[in-house]
N, C-alpha and C positions, 0 to 999 in steps of 0.2 A: 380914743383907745383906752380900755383897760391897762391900769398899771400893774406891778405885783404888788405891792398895798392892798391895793381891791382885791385881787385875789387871794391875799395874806389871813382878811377878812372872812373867807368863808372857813368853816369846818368842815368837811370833807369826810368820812367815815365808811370803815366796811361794817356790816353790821349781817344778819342771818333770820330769815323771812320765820316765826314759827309759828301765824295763824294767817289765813287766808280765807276771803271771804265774796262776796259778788258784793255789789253797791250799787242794786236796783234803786234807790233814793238819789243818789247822785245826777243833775241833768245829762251828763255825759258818762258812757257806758265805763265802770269804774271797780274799780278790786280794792278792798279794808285790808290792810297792811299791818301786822304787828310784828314787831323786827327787833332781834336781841341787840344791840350794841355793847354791850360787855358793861362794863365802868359804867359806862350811859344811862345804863337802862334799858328797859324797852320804851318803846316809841311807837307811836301809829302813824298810818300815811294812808291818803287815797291817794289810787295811781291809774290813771288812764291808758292800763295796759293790755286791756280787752280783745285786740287784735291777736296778738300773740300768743297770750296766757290764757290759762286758765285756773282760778284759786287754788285747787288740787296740786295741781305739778306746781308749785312754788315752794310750798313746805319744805324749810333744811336748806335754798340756795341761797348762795349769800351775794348781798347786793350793794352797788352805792350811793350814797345819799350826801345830802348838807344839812346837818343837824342843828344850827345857828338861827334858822329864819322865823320870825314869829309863828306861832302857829295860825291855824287858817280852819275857820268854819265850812263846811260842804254838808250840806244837807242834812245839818246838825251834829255831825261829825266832826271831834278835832284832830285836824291834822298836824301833824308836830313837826314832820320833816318832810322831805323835798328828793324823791327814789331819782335816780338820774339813768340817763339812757341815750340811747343814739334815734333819732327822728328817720328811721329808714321809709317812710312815705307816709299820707295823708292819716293820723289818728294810729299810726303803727311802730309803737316803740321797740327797741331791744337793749333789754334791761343789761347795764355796765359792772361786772364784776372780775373778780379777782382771776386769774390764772388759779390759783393754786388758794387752798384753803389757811385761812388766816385769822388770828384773834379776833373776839368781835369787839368792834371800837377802834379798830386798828387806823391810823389817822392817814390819808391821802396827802401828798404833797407832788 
């Protein structure tokens, strides 16, 4: 079992989507992410959210991520962080955000 230590470990962040793009180079059907985190920065992310989304309607919604994890190469892409969501079936995510609008960088606990 996970402790809260491990969990302590991650950063956790709301941050606000403001480029979106397709990631036809990606082996798995995939959307280029660039996302304000306030303080942070921005940050890129591929995200395997193609069921759902679409690039267009992302722009301006704010989302959650873990900003901590090394980055990660994708089809020569770097990935900086890690968008989070709920696994509602096979390849079909739904992206995890805020109720109510919120600073960007704003830190998850």
């Amino acid at each position: 079992m996970a402790t809260f230590d491990d969990f302590s470990k991650l950063d956790l962040r709301i941050g606000t989507i403001i480029d979106a793009e397709d990631f036809p180079e990606a082996r798995k059907p995939a959307i280029k992410l660039k996302i304000d985190f306030g303080d942070l920065g921005v940050k890129q992310s591929s995200a395997q959210i193609t069921k759902r989304y679409h690039a267009d309607v992302l722009l301006g919604r704010q989302i959650a991520a873990v900003v901590n994890f090394p980055p990660m190469r994708i089809a020569g892409f770097k990935s900086e962080v890690l968008v989070l969501g709920g696994i509602s079936g096979e390849e079909d995510v739904v992206l995890l955000r805020p109720d109510e609008k919120v600073k960007n960088g704003t830190k998850i606990s």
